[in-house]
N, C-alpha and C positions, 0 to 999 in steps of 0.2 A: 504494500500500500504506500502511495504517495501523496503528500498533501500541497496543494499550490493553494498562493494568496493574491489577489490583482485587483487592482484600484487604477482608477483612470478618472478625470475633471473636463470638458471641456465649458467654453464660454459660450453664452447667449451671443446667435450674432442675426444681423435682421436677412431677411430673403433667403431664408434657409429652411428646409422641413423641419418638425422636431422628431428624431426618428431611435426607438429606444426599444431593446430587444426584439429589434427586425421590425417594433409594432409603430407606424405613423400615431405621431401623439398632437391632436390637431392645438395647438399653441399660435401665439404671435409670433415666436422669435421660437428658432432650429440654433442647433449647436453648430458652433466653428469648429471645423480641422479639413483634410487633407482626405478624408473618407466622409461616408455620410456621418461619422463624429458621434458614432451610437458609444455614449460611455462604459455603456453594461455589457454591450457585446463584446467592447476591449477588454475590459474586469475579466470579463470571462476566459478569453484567450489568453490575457496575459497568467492567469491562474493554474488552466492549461500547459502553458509551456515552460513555466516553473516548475509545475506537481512533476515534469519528466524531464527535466534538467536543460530544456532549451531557453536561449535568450530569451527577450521582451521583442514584441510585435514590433516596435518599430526597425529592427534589428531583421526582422522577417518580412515586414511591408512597410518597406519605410517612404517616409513624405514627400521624398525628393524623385521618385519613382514614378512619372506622370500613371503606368497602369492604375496605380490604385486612387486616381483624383475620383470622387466620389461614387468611388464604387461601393456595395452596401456591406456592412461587415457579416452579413450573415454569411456570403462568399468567403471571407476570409475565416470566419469561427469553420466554415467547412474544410478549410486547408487545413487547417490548426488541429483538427481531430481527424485526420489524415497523418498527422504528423507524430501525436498520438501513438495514432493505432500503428504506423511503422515502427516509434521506441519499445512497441508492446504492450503497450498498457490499454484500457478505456476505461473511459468516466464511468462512475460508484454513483455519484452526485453533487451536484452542486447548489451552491447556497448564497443569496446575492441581494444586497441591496442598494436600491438608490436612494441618496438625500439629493434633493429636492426641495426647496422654497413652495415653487409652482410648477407647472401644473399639477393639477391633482390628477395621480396616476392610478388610485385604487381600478378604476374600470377598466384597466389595458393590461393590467399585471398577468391575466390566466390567459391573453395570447401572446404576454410576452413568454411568459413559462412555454407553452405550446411550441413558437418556433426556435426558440432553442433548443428546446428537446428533440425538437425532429429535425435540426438541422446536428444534431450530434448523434444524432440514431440513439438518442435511449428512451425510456416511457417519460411522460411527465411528469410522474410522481417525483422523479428524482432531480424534480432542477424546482430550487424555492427561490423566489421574486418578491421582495417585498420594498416599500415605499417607505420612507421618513423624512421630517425636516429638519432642520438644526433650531426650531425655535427664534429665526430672527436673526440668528448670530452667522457670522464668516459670509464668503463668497454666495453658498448656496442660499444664505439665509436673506440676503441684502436681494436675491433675485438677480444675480450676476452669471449663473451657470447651474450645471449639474453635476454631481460626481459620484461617483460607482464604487461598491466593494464585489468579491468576489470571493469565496473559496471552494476549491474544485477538489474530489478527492479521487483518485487515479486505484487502480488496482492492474496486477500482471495478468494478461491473456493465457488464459492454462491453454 
């Protein structure tokens, strides 16, 4: 068994979708990066390639790369457990939240669960999605961004 950890932050920026566990989050303002800026989906990856001793995503799909200018990270979470399932191992389960200010995410949370789980091939029971704010406080609190945790827990292919 292996255990990965991944966090990832992007910023509100204007003319951009809000797109968060594959799931469109209909919002004013969509996250800034270099992909569609899904933070949860990076968490995830990045948790991923930890739990099996490979670098961080940017390291694997990095910014400077025009392929990946806003391509969707569900594409890339599928590389990523591709990448995985070659060290040998596949996801046990994983466990993820996003803080959040705004939007309220409770009603998008069980198809963000849904396509991550089927873009990792496991049932949904084993991938948790949950939502929180920081109460006001920091980046996420002021309504400046979103940011992700993640922990993925790996086991060996018998």
């Amino acid at each position: 068994m292996r255990i990965g950890l991944g966090f990832d932050a992007h910023a509100f920026a204007e003319g951009r979708k809000l797109v968060l566990g594959g799931v469109e989050v209909p919002h004013g303002r969509g996250l800034s990066g270099h992909s569609d800026a899904d933070a949860l989906v990076h968490a995830i990856m990045d948790a991923m390639l930890g739990a099996c001793g490979e670098r961080d995503i940017g390291v694997h799909f990095p910014d400077s790369d025009p392929a990946y200018e806003g391509i969707s990270s569900l594409v890339l979470l599928e590389e990523v457990a591709g990448i995985v399932k070659e060290k040998g191992y596949r996801v046990v389960n994983a466990d993820c939240v996003i803080i959040a200010q705004e939007p309220r995410l409770s009603p998008y949370l069980e198809g963000m669960r849904d396509r991550i789980a089927k873009t990792i091939r496991i049932e949904s029971h084993r991938v948790a999605v949950k939502a929180t704010t920081t109460e006001g406080m920091g980046f996420t609190g002021r309504g400046e961004g979103i940011a992700a945790m993640a922990v993925v827990l790996l086991e060996t292919i018998d």
